[in-house]
C-alpha positions as CSV (number, residue, x, y, z in Angstrom):
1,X,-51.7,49.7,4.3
2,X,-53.6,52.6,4.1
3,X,-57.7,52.4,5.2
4,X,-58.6,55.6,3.0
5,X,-60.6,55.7,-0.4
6,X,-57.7,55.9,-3.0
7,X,-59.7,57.5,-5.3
8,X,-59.2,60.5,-2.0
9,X,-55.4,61.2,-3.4
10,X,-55.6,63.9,-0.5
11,X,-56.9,61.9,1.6
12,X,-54.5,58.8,1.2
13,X,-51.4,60.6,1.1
14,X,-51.6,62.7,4.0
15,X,-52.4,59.0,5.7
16,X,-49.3,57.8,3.6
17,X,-47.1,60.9,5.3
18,X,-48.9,59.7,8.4
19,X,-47.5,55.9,8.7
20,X,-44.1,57.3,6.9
21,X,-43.4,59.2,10.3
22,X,-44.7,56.5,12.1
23,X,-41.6,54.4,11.0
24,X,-43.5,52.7,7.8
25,X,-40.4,52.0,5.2
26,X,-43.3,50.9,2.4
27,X,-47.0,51.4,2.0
28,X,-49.7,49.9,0.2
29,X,-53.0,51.1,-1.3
30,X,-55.7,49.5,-2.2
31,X,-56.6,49.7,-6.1
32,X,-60.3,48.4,-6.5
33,X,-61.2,50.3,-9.7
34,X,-60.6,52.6,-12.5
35,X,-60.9,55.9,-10.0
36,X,-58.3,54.6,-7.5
37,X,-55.9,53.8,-10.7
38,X,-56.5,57.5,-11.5
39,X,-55.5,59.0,-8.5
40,X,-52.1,57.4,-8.4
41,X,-49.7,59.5,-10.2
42,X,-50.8,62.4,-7.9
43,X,-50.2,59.8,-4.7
44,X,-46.8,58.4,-6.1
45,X,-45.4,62.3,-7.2
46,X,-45.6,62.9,-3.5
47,X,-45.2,60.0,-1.7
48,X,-42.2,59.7,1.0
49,X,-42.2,56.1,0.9
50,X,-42.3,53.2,-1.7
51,X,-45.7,53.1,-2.9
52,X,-47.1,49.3,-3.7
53,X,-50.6,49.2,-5.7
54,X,-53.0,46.0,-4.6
55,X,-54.4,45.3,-7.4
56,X,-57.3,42.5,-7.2
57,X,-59.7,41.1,-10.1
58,X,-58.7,43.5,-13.3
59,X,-54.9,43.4,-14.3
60,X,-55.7,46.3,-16.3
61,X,-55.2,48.4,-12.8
62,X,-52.0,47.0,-12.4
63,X,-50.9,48.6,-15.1
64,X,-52.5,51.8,-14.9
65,X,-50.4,51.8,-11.8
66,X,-46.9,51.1,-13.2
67,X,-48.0,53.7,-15.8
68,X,-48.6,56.2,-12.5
69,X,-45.5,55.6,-10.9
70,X,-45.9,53.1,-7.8
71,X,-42.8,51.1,-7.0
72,X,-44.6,48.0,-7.1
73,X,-47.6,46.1,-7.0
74,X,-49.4,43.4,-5.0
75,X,-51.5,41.4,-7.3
76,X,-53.4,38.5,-6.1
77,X,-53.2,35.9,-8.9
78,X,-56.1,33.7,-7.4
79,X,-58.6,36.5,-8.4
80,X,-56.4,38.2,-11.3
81,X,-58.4,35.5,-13.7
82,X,-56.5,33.4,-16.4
83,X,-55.4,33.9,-19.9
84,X,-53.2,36.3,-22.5
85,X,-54.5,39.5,-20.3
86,X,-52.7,38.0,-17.0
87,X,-49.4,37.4,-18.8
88,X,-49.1,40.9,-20.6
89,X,-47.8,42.5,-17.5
90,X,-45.7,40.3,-16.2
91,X,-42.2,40.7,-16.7
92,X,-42.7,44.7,-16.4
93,X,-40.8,46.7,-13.9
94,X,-42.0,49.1,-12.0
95,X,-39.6,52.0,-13.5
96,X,-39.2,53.6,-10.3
97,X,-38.4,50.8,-8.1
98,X,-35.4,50.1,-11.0
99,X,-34.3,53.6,-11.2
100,X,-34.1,54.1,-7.4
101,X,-32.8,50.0,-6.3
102,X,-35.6,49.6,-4.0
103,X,-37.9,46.5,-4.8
């Protein structure tokens, strides 16, 4: 997982390349809010790795982040809260992660 600001898509992908060359086969970001969300498609265009969004509090950011191209996402239903807006993104895949086989 990487220890950078996400919302620093420069930032967290060169620490992304970083752990890829250290022998990382996946890496996770954090995705705390709505500027984190919006740095993602630049992260996931570029990243040599599966990307995985951990997404806490607002399922709204998980799927800004299927929207931006991550492989998957992390979501921590304890703090994801209850209701309709919890069960709209279930059941959709991360297009990338179906297109090239990796989960």
């Amino acid at each position: 997982m990487t220890t950078t600001q996400t919302a620093d898509a420069a930032a967290t992908l060169a620490q992304v390349r970083a752990l890829a060359e250290a022998g990382a086969d996946i890496v996770r970001v954090a995705v705390p809010d709505a500027d984190a969300a919006a740095a993602l498609p630049e992260i996931a265009r570029a990243t040599p790795v599966p990307l995985v969004a951990d997404i806490h509090f607002d399922y709204r950011l998980a799927l800004q982040a299927l929207a931006a191209g991550v492989h998957g996402v992390r979501l921590n239903p304890g703090n994801i809260g209850s209701g309709i807006g919890s069960a709209r993104w279930c059941g959709r895949p991360a297009s990338g992660a179906c297109r090239s086989g990796s989960a």
